[in-house]
py3Dmol code that shows the C-alpha trace and the ligand (Angstrom):
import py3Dmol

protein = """\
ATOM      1  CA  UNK A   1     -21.661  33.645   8.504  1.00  0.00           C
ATOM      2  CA  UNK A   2     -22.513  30.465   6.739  1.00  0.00           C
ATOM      3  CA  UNK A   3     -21.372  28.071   9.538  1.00  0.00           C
ATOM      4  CA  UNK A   4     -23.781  25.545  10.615  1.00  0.00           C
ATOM      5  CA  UNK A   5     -24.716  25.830  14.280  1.00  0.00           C
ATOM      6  CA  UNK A   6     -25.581  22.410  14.333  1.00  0.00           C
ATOM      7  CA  UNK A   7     -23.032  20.482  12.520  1.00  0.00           C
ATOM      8  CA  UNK A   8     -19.963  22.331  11.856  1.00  0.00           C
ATOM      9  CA  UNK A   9     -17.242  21.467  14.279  1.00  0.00           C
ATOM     10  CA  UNK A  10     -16.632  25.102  15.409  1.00  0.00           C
ATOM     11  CA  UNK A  11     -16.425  24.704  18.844  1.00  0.00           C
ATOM     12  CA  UNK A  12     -13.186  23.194  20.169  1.00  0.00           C
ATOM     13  CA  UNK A  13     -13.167  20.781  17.222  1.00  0.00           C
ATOM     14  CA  UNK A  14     -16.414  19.030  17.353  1.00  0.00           C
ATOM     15  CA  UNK A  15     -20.159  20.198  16.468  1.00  0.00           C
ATOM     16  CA  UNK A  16     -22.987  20.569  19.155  1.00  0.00           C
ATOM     17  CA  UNK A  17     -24.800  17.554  17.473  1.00  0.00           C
ATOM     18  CA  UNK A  18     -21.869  15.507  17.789  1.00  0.00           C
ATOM     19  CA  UNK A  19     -20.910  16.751  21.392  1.00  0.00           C
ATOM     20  CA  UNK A  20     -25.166  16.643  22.761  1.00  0.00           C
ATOM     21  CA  UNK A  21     -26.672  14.429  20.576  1.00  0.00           C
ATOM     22  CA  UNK A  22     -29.838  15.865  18.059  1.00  0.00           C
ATOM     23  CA  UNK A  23     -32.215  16.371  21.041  1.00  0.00           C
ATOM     24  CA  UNK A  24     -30.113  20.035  21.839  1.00  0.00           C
ATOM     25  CA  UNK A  25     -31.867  21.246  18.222  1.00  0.00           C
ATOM     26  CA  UNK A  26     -34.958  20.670  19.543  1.00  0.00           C
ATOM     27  CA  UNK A  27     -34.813  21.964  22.592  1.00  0.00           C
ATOM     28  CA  UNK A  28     -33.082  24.728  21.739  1.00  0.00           C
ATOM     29  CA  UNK A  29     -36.148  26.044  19.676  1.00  0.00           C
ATOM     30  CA  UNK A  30     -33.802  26.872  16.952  1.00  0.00           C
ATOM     31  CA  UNK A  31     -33.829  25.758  13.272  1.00  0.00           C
ATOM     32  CA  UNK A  32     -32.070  22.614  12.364  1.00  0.00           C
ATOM     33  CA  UNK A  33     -30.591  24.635   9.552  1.00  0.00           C
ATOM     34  CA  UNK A  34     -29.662  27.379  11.649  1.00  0.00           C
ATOM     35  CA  UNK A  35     -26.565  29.145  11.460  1.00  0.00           C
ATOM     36  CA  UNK A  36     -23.831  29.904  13.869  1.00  0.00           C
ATOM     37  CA  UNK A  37     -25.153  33.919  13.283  1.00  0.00           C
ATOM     38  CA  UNK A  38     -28.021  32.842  14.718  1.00  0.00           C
ATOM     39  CA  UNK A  39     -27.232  33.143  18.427  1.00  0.00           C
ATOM     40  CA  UNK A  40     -25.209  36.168  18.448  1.00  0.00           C
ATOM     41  CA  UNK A  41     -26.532  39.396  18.362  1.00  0.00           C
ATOM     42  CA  UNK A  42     -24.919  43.066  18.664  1.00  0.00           C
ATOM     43  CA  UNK A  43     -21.565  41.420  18.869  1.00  0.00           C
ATOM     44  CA  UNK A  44     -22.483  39.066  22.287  1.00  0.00           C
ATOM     45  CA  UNK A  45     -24.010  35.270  22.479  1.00  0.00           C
ATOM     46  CA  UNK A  46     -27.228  35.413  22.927  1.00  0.00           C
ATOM     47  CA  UNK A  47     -28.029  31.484  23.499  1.00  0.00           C
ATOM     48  CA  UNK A  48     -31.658  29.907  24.788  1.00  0.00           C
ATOM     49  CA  UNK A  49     -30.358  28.758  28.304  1.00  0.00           C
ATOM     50  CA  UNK A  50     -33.507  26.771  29.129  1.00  0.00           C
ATOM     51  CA  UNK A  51     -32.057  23.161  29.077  1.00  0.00           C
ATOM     52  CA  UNK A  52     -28.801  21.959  31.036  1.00  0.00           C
ATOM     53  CA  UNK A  53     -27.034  21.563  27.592  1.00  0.00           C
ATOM     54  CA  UNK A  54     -27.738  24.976  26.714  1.00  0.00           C
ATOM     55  CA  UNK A  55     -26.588  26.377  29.533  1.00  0.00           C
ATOM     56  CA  UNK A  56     -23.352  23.893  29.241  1.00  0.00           C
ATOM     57  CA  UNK A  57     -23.118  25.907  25.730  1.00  0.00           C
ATOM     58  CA  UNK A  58     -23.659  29.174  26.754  1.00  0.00           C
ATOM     59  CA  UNK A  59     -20.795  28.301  29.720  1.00  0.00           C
ATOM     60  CA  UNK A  60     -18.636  27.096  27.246  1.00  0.00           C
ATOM     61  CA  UNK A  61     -19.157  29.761  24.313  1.00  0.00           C
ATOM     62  CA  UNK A  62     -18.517  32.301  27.300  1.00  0.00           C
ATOM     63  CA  UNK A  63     -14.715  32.965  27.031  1.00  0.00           C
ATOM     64  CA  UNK A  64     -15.055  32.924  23.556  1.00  0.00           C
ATOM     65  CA  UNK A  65     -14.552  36.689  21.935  1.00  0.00           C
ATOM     66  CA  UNK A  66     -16.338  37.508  18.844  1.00  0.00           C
ATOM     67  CA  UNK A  67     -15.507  39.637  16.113  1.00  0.00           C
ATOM     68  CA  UNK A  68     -16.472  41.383  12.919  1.00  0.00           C
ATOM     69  CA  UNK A  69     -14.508  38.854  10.959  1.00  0.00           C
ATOM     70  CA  UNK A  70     -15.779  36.212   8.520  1.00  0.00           C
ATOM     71  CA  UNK A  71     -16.065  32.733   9.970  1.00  0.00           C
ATOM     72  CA  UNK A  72     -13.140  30.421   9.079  1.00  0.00           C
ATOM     73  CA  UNK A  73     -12.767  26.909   9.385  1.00  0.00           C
ATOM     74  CA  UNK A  74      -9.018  25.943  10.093  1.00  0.00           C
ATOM     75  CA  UNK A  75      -7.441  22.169   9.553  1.00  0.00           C
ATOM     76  CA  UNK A  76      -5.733  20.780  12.814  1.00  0.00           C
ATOM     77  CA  UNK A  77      -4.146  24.271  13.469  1.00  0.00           C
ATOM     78  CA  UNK A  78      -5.032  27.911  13.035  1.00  0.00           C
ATOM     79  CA  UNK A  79      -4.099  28.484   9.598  1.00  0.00           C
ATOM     80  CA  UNK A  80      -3.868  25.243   8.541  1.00  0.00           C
ATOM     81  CA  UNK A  81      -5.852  24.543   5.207  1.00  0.00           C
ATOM     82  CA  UNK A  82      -7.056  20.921   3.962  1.00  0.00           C
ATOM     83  CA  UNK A  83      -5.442  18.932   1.805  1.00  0.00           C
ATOM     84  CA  UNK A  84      -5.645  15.179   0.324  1.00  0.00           C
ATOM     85  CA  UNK A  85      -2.152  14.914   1.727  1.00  0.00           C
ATOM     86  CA  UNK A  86      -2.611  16.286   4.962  1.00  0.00           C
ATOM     87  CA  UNK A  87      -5.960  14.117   5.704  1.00  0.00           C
ATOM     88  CA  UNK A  88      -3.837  10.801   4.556  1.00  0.00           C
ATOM     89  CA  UNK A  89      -1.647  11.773   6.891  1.00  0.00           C
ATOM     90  CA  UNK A  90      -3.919  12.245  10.016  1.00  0.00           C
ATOM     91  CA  UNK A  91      -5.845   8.689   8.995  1.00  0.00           C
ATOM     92  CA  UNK A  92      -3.007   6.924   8.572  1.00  0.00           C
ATOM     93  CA  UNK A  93      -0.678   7.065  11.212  1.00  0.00           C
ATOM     94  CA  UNK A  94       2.903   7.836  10.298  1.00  0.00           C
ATOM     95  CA  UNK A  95       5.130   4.900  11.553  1.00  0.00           C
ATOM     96  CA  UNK A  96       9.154   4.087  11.346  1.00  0.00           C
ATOM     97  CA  UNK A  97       9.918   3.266   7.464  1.00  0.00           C
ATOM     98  CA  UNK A  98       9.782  -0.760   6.877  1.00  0.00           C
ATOM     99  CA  UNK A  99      13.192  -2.407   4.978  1.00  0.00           C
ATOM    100  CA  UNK A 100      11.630  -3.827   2.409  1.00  0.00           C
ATOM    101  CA  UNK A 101       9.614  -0.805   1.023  1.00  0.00           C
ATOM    102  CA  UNK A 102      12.343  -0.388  -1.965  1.00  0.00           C
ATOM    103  CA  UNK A 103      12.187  -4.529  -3.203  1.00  0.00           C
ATOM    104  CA  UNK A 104       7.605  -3.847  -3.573  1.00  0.00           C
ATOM    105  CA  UNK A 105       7.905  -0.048  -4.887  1.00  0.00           C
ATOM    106  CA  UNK A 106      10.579   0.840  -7.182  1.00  0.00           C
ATOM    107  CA  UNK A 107      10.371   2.535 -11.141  1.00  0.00           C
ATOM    108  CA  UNK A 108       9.621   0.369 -14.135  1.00  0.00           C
ATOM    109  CA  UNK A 109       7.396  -2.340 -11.769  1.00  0.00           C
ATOM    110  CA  UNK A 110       4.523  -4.035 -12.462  1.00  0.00           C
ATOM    111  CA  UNK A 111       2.097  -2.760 -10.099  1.00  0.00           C
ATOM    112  CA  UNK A 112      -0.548  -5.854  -9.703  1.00  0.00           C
ATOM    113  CA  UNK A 113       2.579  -8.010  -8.967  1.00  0.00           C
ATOM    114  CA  UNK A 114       4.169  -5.289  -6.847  1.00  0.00           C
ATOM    115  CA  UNK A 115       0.792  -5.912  -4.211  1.00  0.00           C
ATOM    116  CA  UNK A 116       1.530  -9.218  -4.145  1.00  0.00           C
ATOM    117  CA  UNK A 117       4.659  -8.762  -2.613  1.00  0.00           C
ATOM    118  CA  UNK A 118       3.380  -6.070  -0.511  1.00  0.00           C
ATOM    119  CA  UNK A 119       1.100  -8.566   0.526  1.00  0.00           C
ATOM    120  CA  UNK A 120       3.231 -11.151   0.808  1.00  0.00           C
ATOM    121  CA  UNK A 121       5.637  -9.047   3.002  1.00  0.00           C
ATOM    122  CA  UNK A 122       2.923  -8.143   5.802  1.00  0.00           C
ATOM    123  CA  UNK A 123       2.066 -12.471   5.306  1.00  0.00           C
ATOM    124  CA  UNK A 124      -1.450 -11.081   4.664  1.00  0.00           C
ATOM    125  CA  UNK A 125      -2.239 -14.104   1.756  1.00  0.00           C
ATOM    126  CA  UNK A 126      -4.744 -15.892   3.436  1.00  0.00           C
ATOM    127  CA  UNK A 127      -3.147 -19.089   3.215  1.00  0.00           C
ATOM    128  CA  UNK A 128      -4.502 -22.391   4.034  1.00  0.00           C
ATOM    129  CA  UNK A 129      -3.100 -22.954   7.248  1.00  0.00           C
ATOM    130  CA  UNK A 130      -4.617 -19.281   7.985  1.00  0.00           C
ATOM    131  CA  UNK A 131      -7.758 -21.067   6.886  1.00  0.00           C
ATOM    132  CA  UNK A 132      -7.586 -24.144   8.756  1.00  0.00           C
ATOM    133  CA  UNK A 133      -6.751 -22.273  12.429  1.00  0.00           C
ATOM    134  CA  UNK A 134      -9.985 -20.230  11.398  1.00  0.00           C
ATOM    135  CA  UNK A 135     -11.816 -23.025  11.064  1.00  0.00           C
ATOM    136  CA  UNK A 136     -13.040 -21.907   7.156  1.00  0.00           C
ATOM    137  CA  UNK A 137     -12.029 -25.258   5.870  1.00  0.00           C
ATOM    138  CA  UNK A 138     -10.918 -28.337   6.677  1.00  0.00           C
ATOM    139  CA  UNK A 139      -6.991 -28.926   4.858  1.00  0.00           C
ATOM    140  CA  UNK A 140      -4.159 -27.615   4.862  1.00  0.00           C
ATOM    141  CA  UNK A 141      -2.448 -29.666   2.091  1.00  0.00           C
ATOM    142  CA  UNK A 142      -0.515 -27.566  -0.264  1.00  0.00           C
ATOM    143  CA  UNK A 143      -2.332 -27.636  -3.931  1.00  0.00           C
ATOM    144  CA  UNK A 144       1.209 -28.306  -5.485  1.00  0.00           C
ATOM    145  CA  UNK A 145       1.265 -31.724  -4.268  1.00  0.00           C
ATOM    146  CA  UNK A 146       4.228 -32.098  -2.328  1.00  0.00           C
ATOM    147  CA  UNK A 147       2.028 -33.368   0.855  1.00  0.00           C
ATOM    148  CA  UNK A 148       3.170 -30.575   3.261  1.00  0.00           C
ATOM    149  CA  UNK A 149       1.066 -27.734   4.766  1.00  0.00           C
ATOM    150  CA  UNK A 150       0.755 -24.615   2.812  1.00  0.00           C
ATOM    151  CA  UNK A 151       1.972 -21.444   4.721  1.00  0.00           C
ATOM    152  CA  UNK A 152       3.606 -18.116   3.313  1.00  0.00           C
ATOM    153  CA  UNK A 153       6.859 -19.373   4.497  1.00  0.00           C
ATOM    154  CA  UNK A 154       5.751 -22.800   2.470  1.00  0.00           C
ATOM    155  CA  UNK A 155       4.614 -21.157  -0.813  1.00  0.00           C
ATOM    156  CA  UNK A 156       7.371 -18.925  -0.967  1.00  0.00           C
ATOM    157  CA  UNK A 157       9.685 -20.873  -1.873  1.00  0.00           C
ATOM    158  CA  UNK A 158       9.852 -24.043   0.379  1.00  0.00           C
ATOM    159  CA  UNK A 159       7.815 -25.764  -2.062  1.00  0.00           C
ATOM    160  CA  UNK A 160       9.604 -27.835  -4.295  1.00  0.00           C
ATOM    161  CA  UNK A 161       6.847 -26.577  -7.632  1.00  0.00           C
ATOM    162  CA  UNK A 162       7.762 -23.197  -6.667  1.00  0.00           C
ATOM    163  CA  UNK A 163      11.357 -23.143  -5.416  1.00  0.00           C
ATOM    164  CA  UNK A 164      12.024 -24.850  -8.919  1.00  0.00           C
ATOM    165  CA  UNK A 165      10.027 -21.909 -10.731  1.00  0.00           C
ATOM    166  CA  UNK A 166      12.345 -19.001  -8.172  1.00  0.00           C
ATOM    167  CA  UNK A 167      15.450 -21.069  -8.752  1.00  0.00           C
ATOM    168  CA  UNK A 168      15.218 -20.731 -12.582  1.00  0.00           C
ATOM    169  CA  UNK A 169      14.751 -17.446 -12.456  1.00  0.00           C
ATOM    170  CA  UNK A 170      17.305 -16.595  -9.985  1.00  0.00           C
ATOM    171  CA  UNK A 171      19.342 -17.666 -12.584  1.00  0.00           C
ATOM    172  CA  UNK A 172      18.425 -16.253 -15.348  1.00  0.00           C
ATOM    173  CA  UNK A 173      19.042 -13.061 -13.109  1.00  0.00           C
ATOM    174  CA  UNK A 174      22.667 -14.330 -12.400  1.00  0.00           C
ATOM    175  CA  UNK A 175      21.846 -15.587  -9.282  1.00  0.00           C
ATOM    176  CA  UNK A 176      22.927 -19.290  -8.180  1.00  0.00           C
ATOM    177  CA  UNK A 177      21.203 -20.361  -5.352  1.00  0.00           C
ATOM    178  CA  UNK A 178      18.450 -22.248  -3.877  1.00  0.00           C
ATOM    179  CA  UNK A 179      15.341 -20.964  -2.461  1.00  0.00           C
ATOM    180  CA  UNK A 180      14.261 -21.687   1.179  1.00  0.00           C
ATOM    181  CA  UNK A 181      11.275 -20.510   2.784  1.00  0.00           C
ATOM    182  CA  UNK A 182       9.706 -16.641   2.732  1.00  0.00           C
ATOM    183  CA  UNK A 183      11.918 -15.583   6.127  1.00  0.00           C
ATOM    184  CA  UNK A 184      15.288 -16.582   4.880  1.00  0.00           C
ATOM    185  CA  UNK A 185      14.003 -15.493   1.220  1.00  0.00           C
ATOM    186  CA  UNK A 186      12.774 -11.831   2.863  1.00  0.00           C
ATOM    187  CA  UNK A 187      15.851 -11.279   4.479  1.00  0.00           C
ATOM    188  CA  UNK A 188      18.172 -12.491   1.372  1.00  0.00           C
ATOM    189  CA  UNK A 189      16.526 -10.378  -0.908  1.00  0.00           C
ATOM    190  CA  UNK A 190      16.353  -7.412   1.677  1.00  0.00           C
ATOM    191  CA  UNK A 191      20.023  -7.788   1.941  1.00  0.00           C
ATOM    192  CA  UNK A 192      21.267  -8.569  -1.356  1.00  0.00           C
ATOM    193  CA  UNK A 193      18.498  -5.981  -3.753  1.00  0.00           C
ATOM    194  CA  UNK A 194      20.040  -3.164  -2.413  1.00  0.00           C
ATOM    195  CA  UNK A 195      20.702  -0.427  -5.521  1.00  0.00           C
ATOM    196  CA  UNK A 196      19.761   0.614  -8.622  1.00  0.00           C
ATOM    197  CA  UNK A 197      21.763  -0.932 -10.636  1.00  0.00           C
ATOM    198  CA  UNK A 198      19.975  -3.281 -14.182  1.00  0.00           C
ATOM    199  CA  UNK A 199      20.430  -6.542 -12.493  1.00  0.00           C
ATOM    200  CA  UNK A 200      19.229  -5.459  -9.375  1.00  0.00           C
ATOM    201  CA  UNK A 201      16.462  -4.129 -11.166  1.00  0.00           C
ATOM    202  CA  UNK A 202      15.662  -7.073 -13.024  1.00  0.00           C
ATOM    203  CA  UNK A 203      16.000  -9.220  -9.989  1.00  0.00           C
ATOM    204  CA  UNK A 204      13.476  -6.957  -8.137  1.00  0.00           C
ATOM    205  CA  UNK A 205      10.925  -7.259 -11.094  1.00  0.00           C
ATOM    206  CA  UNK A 206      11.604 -10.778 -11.391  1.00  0.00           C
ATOM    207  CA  UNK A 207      11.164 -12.072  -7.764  1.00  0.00           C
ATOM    208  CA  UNK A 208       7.324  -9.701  -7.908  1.00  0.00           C
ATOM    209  CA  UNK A 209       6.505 -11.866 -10.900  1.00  0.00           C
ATOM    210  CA  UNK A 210       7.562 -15.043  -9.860  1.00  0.00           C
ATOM    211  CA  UNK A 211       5.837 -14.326  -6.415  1.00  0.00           C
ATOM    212  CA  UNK A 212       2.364 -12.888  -8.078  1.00  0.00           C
ATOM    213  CA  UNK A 213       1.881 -16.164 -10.572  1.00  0.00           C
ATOM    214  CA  UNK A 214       2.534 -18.916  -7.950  1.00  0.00           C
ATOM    215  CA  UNK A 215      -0.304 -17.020  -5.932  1.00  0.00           C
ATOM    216  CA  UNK A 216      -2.285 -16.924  -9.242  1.00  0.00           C
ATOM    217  CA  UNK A 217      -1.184 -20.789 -10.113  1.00  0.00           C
ATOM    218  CA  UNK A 218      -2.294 -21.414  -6.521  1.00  0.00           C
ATOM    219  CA  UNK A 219      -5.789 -19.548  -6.870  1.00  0.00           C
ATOM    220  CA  UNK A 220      -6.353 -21.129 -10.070  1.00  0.00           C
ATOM    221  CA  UNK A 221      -5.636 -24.879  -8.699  1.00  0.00           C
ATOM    222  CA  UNK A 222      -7.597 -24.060  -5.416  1.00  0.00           C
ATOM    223  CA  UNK A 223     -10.883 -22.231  -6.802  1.00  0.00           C
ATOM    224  CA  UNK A 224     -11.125 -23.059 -10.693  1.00  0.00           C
ATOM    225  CA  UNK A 225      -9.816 -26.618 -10.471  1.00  0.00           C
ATOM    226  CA  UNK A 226      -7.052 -25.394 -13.677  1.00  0.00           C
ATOM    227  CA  UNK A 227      -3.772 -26.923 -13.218  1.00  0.00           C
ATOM    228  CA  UNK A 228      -0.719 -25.089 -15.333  1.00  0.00           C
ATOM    229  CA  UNK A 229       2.467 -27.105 -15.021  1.00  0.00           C
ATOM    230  CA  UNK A 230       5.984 -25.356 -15.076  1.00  0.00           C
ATOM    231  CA  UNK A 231       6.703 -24.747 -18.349  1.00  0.00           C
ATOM    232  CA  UNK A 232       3.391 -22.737 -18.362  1.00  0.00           C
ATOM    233  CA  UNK A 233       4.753 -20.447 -15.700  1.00  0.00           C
ATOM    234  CA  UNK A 234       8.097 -19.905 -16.727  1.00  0.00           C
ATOM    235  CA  UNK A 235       6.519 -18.471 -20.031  1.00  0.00           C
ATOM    236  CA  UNK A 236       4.212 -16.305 -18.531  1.00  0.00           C
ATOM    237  CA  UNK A 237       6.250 -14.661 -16.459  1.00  0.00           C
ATOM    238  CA  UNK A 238       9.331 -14.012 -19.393  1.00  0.00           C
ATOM    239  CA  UNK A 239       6.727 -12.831 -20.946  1.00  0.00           C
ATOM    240  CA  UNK A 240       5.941 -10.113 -18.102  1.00  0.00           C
ATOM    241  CA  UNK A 241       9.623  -8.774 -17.348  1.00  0.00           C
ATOM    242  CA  UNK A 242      10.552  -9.332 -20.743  1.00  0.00           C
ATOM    243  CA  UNK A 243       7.841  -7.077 -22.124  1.00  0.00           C
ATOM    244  CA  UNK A 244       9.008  -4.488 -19.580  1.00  0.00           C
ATOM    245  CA  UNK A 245      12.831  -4.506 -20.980  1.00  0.00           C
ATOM    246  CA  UNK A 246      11.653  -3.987 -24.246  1.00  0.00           C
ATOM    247  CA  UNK A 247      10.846  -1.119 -23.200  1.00  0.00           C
ATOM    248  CA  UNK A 248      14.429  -0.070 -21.678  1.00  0.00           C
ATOM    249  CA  UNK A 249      17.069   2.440 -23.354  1.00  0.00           C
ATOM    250  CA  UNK A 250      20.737   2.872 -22.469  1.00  0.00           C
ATOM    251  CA  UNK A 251      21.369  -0.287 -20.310  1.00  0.00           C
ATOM    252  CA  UNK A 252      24.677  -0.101 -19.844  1.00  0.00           C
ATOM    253  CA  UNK A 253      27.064  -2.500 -21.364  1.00  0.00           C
ATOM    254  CA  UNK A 254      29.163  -4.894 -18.915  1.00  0.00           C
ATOM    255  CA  UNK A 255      29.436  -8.473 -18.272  1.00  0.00           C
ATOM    256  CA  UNK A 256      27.099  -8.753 -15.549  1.00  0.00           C
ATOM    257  CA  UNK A 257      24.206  -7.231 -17.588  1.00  0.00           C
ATOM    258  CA  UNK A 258      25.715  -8.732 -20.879  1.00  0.00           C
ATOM    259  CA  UNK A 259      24.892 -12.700 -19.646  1.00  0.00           C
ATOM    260  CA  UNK A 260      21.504 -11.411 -18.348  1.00  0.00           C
ATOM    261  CA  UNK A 261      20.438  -9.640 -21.239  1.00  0.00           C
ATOM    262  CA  UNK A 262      21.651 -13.272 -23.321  1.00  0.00           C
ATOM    263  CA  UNK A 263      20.051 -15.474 -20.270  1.00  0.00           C
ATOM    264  CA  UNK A 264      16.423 -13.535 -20.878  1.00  0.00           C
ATOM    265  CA  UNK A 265      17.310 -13.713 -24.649  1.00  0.00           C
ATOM    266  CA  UNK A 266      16.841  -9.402 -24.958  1.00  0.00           C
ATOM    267  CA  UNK A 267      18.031  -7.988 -27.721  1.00  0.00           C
ATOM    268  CA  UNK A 268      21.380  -6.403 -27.254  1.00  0.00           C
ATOM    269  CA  UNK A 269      20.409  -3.240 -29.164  1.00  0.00           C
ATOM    270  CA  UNK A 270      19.579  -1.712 -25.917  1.00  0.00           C
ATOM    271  CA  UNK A 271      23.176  -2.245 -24.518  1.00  0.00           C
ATOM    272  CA  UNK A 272      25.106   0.835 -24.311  1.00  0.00           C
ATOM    273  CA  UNK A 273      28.714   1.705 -24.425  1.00  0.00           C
ATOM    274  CA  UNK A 274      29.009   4.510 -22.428  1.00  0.00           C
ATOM    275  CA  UNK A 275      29.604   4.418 -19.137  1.00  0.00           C
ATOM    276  CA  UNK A 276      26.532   5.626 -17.358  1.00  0.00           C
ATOM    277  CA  UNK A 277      25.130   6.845 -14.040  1.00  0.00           C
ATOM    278  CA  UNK A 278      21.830   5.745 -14.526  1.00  0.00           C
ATOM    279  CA  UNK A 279      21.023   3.022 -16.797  1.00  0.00           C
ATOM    280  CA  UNK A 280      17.493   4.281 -17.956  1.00  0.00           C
ATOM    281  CA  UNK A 281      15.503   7.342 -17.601  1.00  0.00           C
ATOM    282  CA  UNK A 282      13.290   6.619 -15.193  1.00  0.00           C
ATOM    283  CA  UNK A 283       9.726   7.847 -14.313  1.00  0.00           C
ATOM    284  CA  UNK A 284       8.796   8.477 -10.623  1.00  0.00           C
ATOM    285  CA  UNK A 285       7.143   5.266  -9.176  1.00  0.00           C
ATOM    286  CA  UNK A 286       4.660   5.946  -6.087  1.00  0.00           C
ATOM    287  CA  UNK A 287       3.832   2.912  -2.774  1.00  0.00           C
ATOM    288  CA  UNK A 288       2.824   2.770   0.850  1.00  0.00           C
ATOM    289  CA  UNK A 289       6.600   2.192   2.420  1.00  0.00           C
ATOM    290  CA  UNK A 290       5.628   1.964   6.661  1.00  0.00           C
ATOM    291  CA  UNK A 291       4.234   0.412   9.013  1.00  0.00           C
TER     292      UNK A 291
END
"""
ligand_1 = """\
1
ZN
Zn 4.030 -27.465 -1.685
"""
view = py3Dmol.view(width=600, height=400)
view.addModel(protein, "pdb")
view.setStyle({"model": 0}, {"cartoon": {"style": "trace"}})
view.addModel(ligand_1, "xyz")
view.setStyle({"model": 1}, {"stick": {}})
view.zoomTo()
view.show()
């Protein structure tokens, strides 16, 4: 019997320390190391009953039958054994599956600019109007320079710096339309990213990258005084989701994926003929998807 009297949670889920506090050990008499063998002997309890607690034990420990078994610790349920999966699963709380989870985690991403959007989903930048109402500083002028307030919904993409950076891309992706703020943008892309088709693909990698390097333009302007201007960002972020199509095979070949692949200037090598059900082979891709 190796349990610890002390500190192992044997009885109804939570250890004697935990349930009396440390001063039971010492006035049980017993060993702080002791084991759970300790106060049983010939098959009964056989517990020091000379402080309330212990005789709150020994009351307790009374309707409990003993046996010539080994000790076993069970997780949640009898028989139940501990896993990684099954302790993620009692910390965090299983709620109803968000919308969005399929535009953050999907295969192929790019997982720094993936968190973005996570974050960027929940509104958890800390932008500075955030800032301002917490009294951590004093402005909340956007660093972009259009004179208005900077807010999630504001940075994503009422700006005019950044709309212009989302509406080129949008493009690019076959897209023609203007970008408002993040709530009309959210539920646009929530109802038009649906499927796994290239361009939707392409879209949903796009919109993460465009998203993750206006937050890093912003950082950058805010905390290292470096200004980039838009030509800057545009490269940096063909430079992102074109590296990942380089890395594509068997896109298949129709108009719709034929003007993006010339739009993103990709070489058409990857285009396929055949008709396909998937247009890549695809490795599993992992990400928190409820609230
Ligand atoms: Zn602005």
């Amino acid at each position: 019997m190796s349990t610890s009297l002390w500190f192992d949670p044997w009885l109804s889920g939570v250890s004697l320390v935990d349930r009396y506090g440390e001063s039971v050990i010492q006035d049980s008499g017993l060993q702080r190391n002791a084991r759970l063998s300790s106060v049983i002997k010939e098959g009964e309890w056989d517990w020091p009953v000379n402080f309330p607690d212990l005789i709150d034990i020994y009351n307790l420990t009374s309707g409990l039958s003993l046996s010539n078994t080994s000790d076993r610790i069970h997780w949640m349920k009898k028989g139940g054994t501990f896993t990684i999966r099954e302790a993620c699963n009692v910390i965090n709380m299983q709620g109803s599956e968000v919308e969005w989870w399929k535009l953050a985690w999907f295969p192929r991403s790019i997982p720094k600019h993936c968190f973005c959007l996570w974050l960027t989903f929940w509104e958890a930048h800390r932008t500075l109007d955030k800032l301002v109402r917490w009294g951590v500083v004093s402005t909340s002028n956007c660093c972009f320079g259009c004179g208005q307030e900077e807010s999630i919904d504001h940075l994503f993409f009422s700006c005019p710096f950044t709309a212009r950076v989302c509406k080129h891309f949008l493009g690019l992706c076959g897209f023609r339309r203007t970008p408002r703020g993040w709530r009309e943008e959210s539920a646009w892309c929530i109802s038009r990213l649906k499927g796994n088709g290239f361009k939707l693909w392409i879209t949903k990698l796009t919109l993460a990258a465009v998203l993750y390097h206006c937050w890093q333009e912003r950082n950058n302007r805010l905390f290292n005084n470096c200004f980039h201007n838009f030509e800057y960002l545009v490269k940096c972020i063909e430079e992102d989701v074109g590296g990942k199509c380089i890395g594509l095979s068997m896109v298949e070949d129709n108009p719709s994926n034929r003007d993006i692949f010339y739009n993103w200037n990709l070489p058409p090598s990857l285009l396929s003929v055949r008709p396909l059900q998937r247009w890549a082979v695809l490795p599993g891709s992992v990400g928190g998807h409820t609230r």
